[in-house]
C-alpha positions as CSV (number, residue, x, y, z in Angstrom):
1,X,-71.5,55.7,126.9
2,X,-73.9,58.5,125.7
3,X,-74.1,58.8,121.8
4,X,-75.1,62.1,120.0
5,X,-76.0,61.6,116.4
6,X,-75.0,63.7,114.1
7,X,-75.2,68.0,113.5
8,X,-75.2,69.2,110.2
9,X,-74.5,73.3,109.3
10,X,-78.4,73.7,109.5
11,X,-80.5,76.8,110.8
12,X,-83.6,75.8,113.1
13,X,-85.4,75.3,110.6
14,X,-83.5,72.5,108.9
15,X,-82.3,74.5,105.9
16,X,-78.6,74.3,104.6
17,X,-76.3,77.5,105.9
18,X,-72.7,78.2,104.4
19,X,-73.1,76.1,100.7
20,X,-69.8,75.4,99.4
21,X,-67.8,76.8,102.6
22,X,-66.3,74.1,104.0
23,X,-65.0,76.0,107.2
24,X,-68.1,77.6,107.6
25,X,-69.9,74.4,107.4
26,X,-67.5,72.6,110.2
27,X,-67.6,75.3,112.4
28,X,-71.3,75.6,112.7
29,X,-71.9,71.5,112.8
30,X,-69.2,72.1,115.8
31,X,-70.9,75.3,117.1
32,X,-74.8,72.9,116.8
33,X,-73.1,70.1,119.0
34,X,-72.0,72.2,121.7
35,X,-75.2,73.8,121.8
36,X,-76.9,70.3,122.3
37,X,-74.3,69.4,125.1
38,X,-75.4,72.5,126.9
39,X,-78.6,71.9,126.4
40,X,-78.5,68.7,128.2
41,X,-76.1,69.8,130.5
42,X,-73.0,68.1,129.4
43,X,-69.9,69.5,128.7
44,X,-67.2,69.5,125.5
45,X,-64.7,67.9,128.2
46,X,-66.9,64.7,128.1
47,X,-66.7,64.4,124.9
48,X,-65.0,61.4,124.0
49,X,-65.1,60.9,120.5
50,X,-66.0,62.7,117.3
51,X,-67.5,61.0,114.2
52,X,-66.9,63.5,111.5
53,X,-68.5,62.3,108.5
54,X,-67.4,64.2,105.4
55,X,-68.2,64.2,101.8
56,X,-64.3,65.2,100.8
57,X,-62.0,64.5,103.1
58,X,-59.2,66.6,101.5
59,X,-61.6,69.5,102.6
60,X,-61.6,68.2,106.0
61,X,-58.1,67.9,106.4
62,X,-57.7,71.7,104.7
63,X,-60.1,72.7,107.0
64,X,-59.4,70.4,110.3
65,X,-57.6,73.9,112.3
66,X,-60.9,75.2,112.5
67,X,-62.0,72.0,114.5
68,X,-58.6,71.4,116.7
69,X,-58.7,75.2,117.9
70,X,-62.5,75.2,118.9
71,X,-61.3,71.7,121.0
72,X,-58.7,73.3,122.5
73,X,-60.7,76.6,123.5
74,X,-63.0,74.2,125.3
75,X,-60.4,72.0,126.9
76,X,-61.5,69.0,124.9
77,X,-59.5,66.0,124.0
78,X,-61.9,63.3,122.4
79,X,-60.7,61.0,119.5
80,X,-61.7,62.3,116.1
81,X,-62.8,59.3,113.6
82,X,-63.0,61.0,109.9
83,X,-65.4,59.2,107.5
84,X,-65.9,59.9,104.3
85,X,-69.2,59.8,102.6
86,X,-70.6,59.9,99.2
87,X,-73.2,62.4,100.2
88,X,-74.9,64.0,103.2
89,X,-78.4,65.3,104.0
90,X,-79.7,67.9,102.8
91,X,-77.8,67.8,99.6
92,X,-75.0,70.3,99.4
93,X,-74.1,69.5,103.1
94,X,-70.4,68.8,103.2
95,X,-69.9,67.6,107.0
96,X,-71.5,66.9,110.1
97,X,-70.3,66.0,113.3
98,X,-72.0,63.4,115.4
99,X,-70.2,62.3,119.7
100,X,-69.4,60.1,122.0
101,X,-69.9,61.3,125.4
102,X,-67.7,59.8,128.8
103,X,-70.6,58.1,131.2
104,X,-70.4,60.2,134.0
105,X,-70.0,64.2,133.8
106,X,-67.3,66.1,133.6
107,X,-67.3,68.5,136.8
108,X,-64.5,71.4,136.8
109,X,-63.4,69.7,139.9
110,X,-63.1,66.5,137.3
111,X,-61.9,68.0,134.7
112,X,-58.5,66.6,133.6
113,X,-55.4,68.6,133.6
């Protein structure tokens, strides 16, 4: 199994985008993973689980559409384990997102249906 650790809502240069916007937060820790998978040629339909660690899970559950809709977009189905934290680095993160990935690639001619 391939691990990914965690993204954080973080520019390039490891500063904090999107303080106190949960969604926004999510959605860019989400948007930094897939940008990793692609980078080493993997794709969201390997992942196999999600680690979301979170430092208010009522948040998370307020904001968990944003999360489910980007999964389904990309045709992934991976097990989502929510953790919740007292705090996350940098301070004022509020999420970040780390993977499990399957052990061998997902091809389209893999892919499940």
């Amino acid at each position: 199994m391939t691990t990914i650790p965690e993204h954080a809502p973080l520019d390039d240069l490891g500063r904090l985008l999107h303080e106190d916007d949960y969604p926004a937060q999510l959605a860019l820790a989400l948007a930094r993973l897939e940008a990793t998978l692609a980078r080493t040629g993997r794709s969201a339909r390997e992942l196999r689980e999600l680690r979301v660690s979170t430092t208010d899970r009522r948040a998370f559950t307020d904001a968990r559409d944003v999360l489910d809709e980007r999964l389904a977009d990309l045709g992934a189905h991976p097990v989502t384990t929510v953790v919740e934290v007292s705090e996350l680095p940098p301070p004022g993160t509020l999420v970040a997102i780390g993977a499990a990935l399957t052990d061998t690639p997902v091809t389209p001619e893999k892919a499940p249906s």
